[in-house]
N, C-alpha and C positions, 0 to 999 in steps of 0.2 A: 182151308189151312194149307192144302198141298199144294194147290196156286201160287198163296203167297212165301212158298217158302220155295216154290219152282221160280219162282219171281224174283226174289235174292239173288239166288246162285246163278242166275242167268244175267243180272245185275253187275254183281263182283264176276264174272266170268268175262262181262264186257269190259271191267272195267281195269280190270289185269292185263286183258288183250289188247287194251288198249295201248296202256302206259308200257307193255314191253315193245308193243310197234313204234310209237314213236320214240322212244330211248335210244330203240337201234338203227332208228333213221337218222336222231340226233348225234349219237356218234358214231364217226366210222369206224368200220375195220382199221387198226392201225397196221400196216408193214414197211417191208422196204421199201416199196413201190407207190404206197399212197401218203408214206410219212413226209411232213413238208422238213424241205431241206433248211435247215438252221446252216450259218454261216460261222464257222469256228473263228475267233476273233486268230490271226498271224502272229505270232512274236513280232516284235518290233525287229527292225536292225539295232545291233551294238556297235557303236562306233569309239576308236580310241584314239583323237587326236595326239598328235607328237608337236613338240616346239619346233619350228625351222629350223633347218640344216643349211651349215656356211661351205662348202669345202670347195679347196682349190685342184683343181683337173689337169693331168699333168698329159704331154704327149710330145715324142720326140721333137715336134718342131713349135708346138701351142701349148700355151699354157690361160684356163679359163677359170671362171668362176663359178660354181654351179649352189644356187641359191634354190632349196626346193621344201614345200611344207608336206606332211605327209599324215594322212588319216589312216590306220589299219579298222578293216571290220572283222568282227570278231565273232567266235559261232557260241559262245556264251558267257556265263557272268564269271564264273571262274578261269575263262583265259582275258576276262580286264580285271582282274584282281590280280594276275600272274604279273601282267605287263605291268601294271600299275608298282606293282613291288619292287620289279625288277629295273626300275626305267631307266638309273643310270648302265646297266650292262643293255639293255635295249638299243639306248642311243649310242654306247659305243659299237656297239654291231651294225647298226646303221651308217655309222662314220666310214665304218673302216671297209664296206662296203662300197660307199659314195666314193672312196677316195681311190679306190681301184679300174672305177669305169672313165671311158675314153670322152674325153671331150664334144669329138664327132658323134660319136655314137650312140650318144644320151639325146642327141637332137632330132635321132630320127623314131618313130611310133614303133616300130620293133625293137630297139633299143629301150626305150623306154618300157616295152611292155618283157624283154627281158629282165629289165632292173625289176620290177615288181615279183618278177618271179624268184630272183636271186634271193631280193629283200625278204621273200615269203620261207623260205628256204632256214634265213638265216636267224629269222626269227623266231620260228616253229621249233629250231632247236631244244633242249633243257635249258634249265637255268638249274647251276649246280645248286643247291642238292635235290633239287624235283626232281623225277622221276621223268615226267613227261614236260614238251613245253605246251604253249596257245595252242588254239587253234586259230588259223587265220584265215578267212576263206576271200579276202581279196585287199589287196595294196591300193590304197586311191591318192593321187598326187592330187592336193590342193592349190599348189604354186608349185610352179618350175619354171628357172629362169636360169638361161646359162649367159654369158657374159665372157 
């Protein structure tokens, strides 16, 4: 009788020893170092297209035409909600913008990468009665044509 009941416990004894060695062969330790890197999906970009801009460029001696489309990105959904509400004051700050720069000047890549910054500027401002304006983290010209 003491055989068969040495015989048992030495049974379940293997068979405990068993199932917890292989459990913790089956899974690993999890930490910082051996946890597989999951890849966090990026927010998308926001982008807020505007209608073309007509305006005419004025300068002591030239007078052009400055024909340009213009995308603003935007750093979340409540600065295209702002823009979107506000778009006739938007494109008139764009106008009156467009219409202040120099002929020559809009034709060269520092001029150009000035306007985006003006435009950033003028845009990031309030819209009465907000508190705050967009935010804008880049001016992207789709068309630009001066004439």
């Amino acid at each position: 009788m003491i055989k068969t009941i040495l015989g048992v416990i030495l049974i379940v004894a293997a068979s405990v020893g068993a199932t917890l060695f292989y459990s913790m062969r089956a899974v690993p330790a999890v930490n910082a170092e051996t946890r597989p890197s999951v890849p966090v999906p990026l927010p998308g970009p926001i982008f807020v297209p505007l209608e073309p801009f007509t305006v005419t460029l004025r300068n002591e001696s030239i007078t052009r035409i400055l024909y340009v489309a213009i995308t603003l990105r935007v750093a979340d959904e409540e600065s295209r909600h702002l823009l979107g509400t506000y778009m006739p004051e938007v494109r008139n700050r764009v106008l009156l913008e467009l219409s202040t720069q120099s002929p020559v000047a809009v034709q060269t890549p520092e001029g150009r990468t000035q306007l985006a910054t003006n435009l950033t500027k003028v845009l990031e401002a309030p819209y009465v009665p907000q508190p705050r304006g967009p935010s804008i983290s880049n001016v992207l010209f789709t068309a630009f044509v001066v004439q």
